[in-house]
C-alpha positions as CSV (number, residue, x, y, z in Angstrom):
1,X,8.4,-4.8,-8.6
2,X,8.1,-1.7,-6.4
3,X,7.9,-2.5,-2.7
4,X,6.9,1.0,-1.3
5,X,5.4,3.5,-3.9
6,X,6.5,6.5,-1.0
7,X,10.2,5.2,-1.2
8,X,9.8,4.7,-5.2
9,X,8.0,8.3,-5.6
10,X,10.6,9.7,-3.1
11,X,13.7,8.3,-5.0
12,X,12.4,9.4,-8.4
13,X,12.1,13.1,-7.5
14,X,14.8,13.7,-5.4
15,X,16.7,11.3,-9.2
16,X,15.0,14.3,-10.8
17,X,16.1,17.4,-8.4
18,X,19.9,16.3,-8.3
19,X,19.7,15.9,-12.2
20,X,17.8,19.5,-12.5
21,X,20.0,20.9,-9.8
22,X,23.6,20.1,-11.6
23,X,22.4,21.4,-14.4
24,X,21.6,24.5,-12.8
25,X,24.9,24.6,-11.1
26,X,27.2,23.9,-14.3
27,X,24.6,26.6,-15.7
28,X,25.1,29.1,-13.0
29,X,29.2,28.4,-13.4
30,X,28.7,29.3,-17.4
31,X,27.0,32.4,-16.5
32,X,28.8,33.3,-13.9
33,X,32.0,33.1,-15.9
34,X,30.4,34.9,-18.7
35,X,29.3,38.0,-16.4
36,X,31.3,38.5,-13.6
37,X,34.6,38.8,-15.9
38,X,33.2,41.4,-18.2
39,X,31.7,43.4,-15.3
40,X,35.2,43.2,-13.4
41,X,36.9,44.7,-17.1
42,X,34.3,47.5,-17.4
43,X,35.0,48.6,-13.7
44,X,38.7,48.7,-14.8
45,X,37.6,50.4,-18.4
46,X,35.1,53.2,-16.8
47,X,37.9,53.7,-14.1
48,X,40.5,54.8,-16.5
49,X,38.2,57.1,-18.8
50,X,37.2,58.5,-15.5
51,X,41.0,59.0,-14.1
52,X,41.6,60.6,-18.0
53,X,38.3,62.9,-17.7
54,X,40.1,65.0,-14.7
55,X,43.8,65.2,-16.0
56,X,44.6,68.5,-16.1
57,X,46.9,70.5,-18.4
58,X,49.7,71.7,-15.9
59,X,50.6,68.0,-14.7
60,X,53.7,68.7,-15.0
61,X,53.4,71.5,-12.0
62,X,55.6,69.9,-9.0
63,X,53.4,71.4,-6.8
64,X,50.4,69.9,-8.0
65,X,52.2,66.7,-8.6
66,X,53.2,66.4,-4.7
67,X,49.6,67.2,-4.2
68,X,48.2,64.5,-6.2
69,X,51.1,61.9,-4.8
70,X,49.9,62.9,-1.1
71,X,45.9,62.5,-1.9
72,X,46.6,59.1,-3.7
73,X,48.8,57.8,-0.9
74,X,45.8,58.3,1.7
75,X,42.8,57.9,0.6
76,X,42.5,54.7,1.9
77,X,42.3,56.0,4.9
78,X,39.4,58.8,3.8
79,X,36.6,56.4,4.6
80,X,37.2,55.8,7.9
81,X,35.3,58.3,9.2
82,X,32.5,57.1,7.3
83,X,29.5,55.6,10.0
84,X,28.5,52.1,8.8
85,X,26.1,49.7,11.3
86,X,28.4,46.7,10.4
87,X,32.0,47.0,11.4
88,X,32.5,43.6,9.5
89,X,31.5,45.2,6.0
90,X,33.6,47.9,7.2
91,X,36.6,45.6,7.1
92,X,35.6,44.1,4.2
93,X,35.4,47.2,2.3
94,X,38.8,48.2,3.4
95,X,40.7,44.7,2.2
96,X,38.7,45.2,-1.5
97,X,39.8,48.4,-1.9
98,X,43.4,46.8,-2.7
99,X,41.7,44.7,-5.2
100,X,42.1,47.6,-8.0
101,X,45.0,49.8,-8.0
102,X,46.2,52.4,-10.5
103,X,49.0,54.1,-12.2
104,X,49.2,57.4,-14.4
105,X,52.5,57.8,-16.1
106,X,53.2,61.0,-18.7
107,X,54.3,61.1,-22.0
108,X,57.9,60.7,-20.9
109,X,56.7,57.5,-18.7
110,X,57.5,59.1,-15.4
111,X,55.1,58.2,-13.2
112,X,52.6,60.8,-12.1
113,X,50.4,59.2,-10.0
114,X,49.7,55.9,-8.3
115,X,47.5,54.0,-5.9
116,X,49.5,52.4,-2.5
117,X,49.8,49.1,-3.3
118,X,50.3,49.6,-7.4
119,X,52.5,47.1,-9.0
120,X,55.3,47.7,-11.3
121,X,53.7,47.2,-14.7
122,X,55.8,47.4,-18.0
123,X,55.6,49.6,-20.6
124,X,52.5,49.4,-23.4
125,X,52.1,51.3,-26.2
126,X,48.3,50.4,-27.3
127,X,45.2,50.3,-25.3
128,X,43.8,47.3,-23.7
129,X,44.0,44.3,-21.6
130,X,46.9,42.4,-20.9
131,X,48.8,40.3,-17.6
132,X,51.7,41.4,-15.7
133,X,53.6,39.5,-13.0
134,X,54.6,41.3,-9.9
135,X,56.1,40.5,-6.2
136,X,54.8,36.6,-7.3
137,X,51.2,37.8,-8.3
138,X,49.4,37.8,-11.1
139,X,47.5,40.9,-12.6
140,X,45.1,41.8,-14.9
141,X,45.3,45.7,-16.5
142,X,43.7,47.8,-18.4
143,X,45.8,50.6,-20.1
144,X,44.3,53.8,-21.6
145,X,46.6,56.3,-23.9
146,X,45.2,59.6,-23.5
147,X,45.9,63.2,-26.7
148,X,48.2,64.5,-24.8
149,X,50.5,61.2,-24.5
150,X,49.9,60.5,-20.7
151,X,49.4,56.5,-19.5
152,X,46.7,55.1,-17.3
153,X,46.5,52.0,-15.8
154,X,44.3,50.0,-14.1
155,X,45.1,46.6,-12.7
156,X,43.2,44.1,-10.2
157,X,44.8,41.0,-9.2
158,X,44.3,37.9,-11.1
159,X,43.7,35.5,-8.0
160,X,41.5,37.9,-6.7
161,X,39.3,37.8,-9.9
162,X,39.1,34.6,-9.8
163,X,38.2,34.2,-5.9
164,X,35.2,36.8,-6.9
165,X,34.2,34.6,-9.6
166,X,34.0,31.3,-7.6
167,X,32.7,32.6,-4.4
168,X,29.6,34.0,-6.2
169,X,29.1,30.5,-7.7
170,X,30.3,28.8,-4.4
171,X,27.4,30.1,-2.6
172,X,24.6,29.5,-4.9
173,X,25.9,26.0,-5.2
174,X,25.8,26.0,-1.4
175,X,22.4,27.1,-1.3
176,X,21.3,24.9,-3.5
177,X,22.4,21.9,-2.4
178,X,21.5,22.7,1.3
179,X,17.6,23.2,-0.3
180,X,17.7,20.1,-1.3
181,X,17.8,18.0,1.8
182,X,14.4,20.5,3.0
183,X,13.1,19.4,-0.2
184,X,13.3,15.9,0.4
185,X,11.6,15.9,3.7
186,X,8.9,17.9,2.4
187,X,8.7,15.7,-0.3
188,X,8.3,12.7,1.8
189,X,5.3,14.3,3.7
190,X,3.9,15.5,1.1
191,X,4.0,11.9,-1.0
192,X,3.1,10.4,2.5
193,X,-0.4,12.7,2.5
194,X,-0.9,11.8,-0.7
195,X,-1.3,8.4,0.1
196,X,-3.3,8.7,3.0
197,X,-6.3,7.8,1.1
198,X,-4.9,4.4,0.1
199,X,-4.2,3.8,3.8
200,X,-7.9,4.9,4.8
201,X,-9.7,2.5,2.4
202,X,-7.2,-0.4,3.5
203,X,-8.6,0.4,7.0
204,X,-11.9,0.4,6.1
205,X,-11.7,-2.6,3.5
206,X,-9.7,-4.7,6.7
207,X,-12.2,-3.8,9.4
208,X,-15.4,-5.1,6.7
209,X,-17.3,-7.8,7.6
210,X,-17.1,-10.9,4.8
211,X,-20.5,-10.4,3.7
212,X,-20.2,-6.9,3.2
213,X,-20.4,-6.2,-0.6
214,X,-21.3,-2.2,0.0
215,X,-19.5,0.2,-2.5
216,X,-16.8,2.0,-0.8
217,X,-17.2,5.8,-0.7
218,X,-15.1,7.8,-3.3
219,X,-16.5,11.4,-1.6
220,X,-12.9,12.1,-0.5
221,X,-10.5,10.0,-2.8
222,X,-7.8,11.7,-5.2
223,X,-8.8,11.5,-9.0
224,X,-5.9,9.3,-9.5
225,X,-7.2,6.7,-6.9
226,X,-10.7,6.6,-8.1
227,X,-10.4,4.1,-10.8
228,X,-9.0,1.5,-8.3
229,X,-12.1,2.4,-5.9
230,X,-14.4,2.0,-9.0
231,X,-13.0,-1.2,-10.2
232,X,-12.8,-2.2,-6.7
233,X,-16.8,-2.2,-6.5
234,X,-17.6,-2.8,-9.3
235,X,-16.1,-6.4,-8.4
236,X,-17.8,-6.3,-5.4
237,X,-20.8,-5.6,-7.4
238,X,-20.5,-8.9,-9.0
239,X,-19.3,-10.9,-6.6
240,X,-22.8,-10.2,-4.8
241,X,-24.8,-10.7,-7.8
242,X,-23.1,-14.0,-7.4
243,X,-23.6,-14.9,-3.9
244,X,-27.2,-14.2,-4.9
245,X,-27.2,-16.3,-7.4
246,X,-25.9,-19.1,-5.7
247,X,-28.7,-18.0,-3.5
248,X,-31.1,-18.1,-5.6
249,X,-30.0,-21.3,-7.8
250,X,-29.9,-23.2,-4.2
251,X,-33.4,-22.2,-3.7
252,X,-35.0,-23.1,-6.8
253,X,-33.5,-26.3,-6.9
254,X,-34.3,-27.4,-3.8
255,X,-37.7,-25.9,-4.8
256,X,-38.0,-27.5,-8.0
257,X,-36.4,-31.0,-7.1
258,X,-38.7,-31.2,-4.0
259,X,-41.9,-32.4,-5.7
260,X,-40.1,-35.0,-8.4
261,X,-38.2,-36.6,-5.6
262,X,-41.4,-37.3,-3.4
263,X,-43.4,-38.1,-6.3
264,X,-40.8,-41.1,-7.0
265,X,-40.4,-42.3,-3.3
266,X,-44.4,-42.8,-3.3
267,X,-44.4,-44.7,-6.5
268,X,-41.7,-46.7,-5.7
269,X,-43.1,-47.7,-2.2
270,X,-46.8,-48.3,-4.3
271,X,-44.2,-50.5,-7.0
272,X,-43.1,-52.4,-3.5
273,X,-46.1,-53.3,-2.1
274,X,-47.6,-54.4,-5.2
275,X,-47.9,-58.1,-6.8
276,X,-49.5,-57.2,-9.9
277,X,-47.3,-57.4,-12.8
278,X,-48.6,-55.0,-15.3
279,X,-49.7,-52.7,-12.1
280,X,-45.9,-52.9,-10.9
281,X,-45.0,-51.8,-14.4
282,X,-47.4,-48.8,-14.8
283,X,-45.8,-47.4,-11.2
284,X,-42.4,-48.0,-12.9
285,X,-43.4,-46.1,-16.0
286,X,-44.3,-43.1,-13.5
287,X,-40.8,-43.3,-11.8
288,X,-39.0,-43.2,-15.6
289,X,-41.5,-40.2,-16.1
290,X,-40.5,-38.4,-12.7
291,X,-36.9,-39.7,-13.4
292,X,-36.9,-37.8,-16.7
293,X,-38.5,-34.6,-15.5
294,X,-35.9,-34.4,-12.7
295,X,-32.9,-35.0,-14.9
296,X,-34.7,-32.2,-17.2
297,X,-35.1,-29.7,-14.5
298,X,-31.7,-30.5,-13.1
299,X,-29.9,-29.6,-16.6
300,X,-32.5,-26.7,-16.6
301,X,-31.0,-25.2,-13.6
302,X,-27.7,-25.7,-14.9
303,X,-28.2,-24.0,-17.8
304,X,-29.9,-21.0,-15.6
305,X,-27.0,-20.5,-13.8
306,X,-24.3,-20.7,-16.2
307,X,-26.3,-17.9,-18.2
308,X,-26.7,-15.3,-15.6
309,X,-25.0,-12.4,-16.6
310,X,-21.2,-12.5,-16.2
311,X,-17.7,-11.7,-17.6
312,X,-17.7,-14.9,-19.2
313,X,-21.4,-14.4,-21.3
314,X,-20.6,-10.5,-21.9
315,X,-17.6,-12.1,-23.7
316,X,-19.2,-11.7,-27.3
317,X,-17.9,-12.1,-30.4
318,X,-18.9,-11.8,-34.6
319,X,-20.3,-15.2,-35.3
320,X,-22.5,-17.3,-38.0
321,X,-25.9,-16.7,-36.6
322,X,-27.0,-19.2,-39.5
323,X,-24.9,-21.7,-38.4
324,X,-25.7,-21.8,-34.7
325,X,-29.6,-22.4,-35.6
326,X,-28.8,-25.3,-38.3
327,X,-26.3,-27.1,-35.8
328,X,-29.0,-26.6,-32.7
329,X,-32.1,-27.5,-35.4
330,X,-29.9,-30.3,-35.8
331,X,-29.6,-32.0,-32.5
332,X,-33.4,-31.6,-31.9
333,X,-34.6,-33.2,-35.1
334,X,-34.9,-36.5,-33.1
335,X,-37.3,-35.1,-30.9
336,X,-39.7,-33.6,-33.4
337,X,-39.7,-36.8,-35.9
338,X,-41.1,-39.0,-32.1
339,X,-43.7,-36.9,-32.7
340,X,-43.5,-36.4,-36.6
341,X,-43.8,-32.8,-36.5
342,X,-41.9,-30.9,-39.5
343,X,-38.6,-28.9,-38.5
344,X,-37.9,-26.2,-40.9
345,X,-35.1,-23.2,-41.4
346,X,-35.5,-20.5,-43.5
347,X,-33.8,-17.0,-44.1
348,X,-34.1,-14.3,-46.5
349,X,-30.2,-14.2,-47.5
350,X,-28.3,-16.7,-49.6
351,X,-25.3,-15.6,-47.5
352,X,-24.5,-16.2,-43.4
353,X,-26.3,-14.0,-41.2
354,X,-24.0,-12.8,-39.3
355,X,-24.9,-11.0,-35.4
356,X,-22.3,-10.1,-32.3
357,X,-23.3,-12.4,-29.7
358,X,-22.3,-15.3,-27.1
359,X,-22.3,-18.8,-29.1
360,X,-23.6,-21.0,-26.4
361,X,-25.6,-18.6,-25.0
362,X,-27.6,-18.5,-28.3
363,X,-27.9,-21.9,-28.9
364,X,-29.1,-22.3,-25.8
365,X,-32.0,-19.8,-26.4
366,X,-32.4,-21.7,-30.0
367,X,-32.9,-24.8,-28.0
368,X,-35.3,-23.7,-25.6
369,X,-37.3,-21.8,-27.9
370,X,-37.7,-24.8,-30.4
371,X,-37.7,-27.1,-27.6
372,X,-41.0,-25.4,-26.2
373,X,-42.5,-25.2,-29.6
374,X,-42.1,-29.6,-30.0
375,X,-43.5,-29.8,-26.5
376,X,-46.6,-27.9,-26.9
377,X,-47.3,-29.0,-30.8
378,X,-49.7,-31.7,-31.3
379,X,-48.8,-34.8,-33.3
380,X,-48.5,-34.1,-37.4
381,X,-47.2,-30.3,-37.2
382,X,-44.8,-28.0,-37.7
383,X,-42.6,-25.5,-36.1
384,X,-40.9,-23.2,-38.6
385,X,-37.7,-21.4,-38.1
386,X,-37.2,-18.0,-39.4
387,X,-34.0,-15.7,-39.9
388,X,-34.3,-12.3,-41.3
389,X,-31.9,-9.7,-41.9
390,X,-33.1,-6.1,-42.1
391,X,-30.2,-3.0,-41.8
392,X,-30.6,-2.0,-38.4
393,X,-31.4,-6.0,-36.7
394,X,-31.8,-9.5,-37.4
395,X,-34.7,-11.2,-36.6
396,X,-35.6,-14.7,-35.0
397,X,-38.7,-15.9,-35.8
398,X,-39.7,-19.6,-34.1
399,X,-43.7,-20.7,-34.9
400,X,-45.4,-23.6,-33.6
401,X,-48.8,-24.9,-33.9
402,X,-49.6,-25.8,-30.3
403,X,-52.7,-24.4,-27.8
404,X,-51.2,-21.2,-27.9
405,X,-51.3,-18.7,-25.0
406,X,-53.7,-16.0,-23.5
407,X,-52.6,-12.3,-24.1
408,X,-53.1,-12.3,-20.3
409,X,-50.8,-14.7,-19.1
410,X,-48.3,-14.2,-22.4
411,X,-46.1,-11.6,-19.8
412,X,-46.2,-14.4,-17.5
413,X,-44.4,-17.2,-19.2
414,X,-41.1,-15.2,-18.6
415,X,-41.4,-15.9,-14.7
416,X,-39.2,-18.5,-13.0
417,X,-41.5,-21.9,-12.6
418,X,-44.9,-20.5,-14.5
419,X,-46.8,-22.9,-16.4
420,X,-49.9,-22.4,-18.1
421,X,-53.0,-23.9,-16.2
422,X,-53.7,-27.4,-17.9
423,X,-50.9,-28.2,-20.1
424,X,-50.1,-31.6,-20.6
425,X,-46.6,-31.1,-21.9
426,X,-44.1,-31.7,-19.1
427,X,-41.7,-28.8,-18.2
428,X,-40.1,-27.0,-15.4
429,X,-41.1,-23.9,-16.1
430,X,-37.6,-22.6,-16.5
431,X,-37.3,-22.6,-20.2
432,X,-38.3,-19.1,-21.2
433,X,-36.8,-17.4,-18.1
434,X,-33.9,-18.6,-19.7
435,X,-34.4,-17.1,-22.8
436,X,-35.6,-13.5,-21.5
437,X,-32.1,-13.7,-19.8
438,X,-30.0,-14.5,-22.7
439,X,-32.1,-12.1,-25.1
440,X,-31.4,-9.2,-22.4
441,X,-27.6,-9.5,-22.4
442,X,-27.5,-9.3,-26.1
443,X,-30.2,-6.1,-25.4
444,X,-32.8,-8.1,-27.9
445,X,-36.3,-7.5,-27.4
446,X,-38.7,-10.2,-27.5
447,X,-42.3,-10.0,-29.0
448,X,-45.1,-12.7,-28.3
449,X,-48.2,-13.0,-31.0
450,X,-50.8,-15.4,-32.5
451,X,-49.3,-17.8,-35.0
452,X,-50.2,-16.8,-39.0
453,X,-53.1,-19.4,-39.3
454,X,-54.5,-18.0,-36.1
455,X,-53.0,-21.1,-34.2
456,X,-50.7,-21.6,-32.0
457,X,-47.5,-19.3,-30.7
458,X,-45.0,-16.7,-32.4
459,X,-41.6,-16.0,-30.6
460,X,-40.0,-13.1,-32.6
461,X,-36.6,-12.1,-31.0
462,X,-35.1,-8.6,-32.3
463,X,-31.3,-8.5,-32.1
464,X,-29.9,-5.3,-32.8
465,X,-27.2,-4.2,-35.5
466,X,-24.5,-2.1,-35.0
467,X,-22.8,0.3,-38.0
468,X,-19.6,-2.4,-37.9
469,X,-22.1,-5.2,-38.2
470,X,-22.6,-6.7,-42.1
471,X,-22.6,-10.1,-43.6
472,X,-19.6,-12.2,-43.6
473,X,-18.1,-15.3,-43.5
474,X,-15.2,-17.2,-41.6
């Protein structure tokens, strides 16, 4: 687990410099072997063909001989007039002059001319590179064999090659690593800004009150920060569509329950102070009545808040639409044969109808619909069950032959507590506020008419299809 994302960040990179950085130093040693040689061997090379280029013809005058023996002896000391702003590169310049020396012997190998500080170097009959060891040092030299028979050679020490070589490398390597300890620090401010946005919306999330939901501000937030902010509100999005549903269940229950509970404590006082038997019983019959509603609005409520919308009902999955209205139909068969109304299922499909939904959402809104449709039939009906598959939705259909409603109140039923003005069917008015909620998070539309015969109420709920969507079976 990482304890600090700076330190972890920080630790990574700098993993990633050192690793970039040695290659670039075993790169820069490569190269640097590869170049600095061959440029040493061509200054050797060009020196030679240049010593060649002014050999004269009378070399063998004495005359010009001691002249050339006198010029090479001193001109070390020919640039010491020169005018340079740095007396250090002065010296400098003066201790690599002895870094390449040179010899000139004739044809007869006597030595014609020579740098100060030229080694003794044997006798070579072909041109090119090869070592010699004088006065305990190594060198490296070039020889040249001119027409006319005459020998030059060029030679530069061997430890001094070398020291060229490393020194270039030392340096950069030097460099390098001295960067890299400024590239830390900046890296650790830099990483450190970065996370100052984290380390603003932890301020403002500690300073928040408990109650307060708001969305935080992403105005000023990195790109890679913003999913957390977003996923951040968005759960405090829900959690404050669930304090207000907590809210709001609290308030219609104590709204709902209010009326039932006072009804029961009068009747059961009347019961009390009665002594008629059969007058005692009818007061009882009242309390089982308002006993019943109560328990009904109770599981009512329950139901309403269970399917508000939430992760766990947006949870939906491919099921047997055709199953889930036989098994609901099912369980409320008792209560149409008390009133020996006729519970039918039909669909236009010999196979499952199949939608992408929440199982127990659904059956709750088959129950309630159904439910409502036994409640407000008369005695000796039906209510018919309809299931149509079409390629772009699927189709609930639910008719009854009860009262029916008013096209102006038929917008109304959908409202928490409504009931239409002098039904006799008890209720809590809850039913079909809980279907409009479970039809709208599977985005079904619901549409209200008059019954075929003229009579009575038609729910038809519209479930959409997607392309994926097609019959199947478990």
């Amino acid at each position: 687990m990482i304890q600090s994302l700076r330190g972890y960040l920080l630790a990574n990179l700098m993993v990633g410099v050192l690793f970039a950085t040695g290659l670039a130093v075993l790169s820069n040693l490569y190269l640097g072997y590869k170049t600095i040689r061959p440029h040493l061997d061509a200054q050797m090379v060009v020196m030679a063909f240049t010593i060649d280029t002014f050999m004269t013809q009378d070399i063998d005058n004495q005359d010009i001989l001691n002249k050339l023996h006198h010029r090479t002896a001193n001109y070390v000391h020919a640039i010491e007039g020169l005018h340079l702003d740095d007396a250090q590169y002065l010296r400098a310049l003066h201790s690599s002059l002895d870094n390449t020396q040179f010899s000139v012997f004739d044809e007869c190998n006597r030595l014609i001319a020579s740098s100060p500080k030229a080694p003794k170097v044997p006798e070579r009959d072909e041109t090119g590179f090869s070592h010699t060891h004088d006065r305990g040092k190594t060198w490296r030299f070039f020889t040249l064999h001119n027409s006319q028979g005459d020998r030059i050679v060029v030679m530069q020490p061997h430890d001094t090659r070398l020291f060229i070589e490393k020194n270039a490398n030392t340096q950069a390597i030097v460099i390098i690593f001295c960067t890299i300890a400024m590239l830390g620090i900046f890296l650790w401010v830099i990483i450190g800004r970065s996370l100052e946005s984290i380390d603003r919306t932890s301020a403002e999330l500690k300073q928040r009150a408990h109650n307060n939901l708001q969305p935080i501000a992403v105005d000023n937030v990195p790109h890679e920060i913003r999913p957390l902010i977003h996923e951040l509100n968005s759960l405090f999005s829900r959690l404050h569509d669930t304090f207000l549903r907590e809210s709001r269940f609290a308030g219609d229950a104590a709204h709902e329950m209010k009326t039932p509970l006072a009804a029961l404590k009068t009747y059961t006082q009347i019961a009390l102070n009665l002594e008629d038997i059969p007058a005692i019983h009818n007061n009882l019959e009242k309390v089982l009545q308002g006993v019943d509603r109560a328990s009904h609005t109770v599981d009512q409520l329950l139901i309403l808040s269970r399917t508000m919308p939430d992760a766990h009902t947006k949870e939906h999955h491919h099921i047997d639409f055709s199953k889930v209205i036989t098994d609901t139909l099912a369980a409320l068969t008792p209560s149409a044969l008390q009133k020996n109304i006729a519970l039918s299922f039909e669909q236009n499909s010999d196979e499952p109808i199949f939608i992408t939904g929440h199982n127990i959402s659904l059956s709750i809104l088959i129950r309630n619909l159904v439910d409502n449709a036994i409640r407000y039939s008369d005695i000796d009906t039906q209510v018919s069950v309809l299931l149509e598959q079409l390629p772009s939705t699927v189709k609930l259909i639910v008719i009854d032959q009860g009262p029916g409603i008013d096209e102006n109140q038929r917008k109304r039923i959908f409202e928490r507590f409504f009931r239409v003005l002098g039904s006799k069917a008890s209720g809590s008015g809850l039913g079909l506020n809980i279907v409009q909620q479970i039809a709208d998070l599977h985005q079904a539309t619901i549409d209200l008419s008059t019954g075929p015969s003229g009579k009575g109420l038609k729910f038809t709920i519209s479930f959409p299809l997607d392309d994926h969507k097609s019959h199947a079976s478990d």
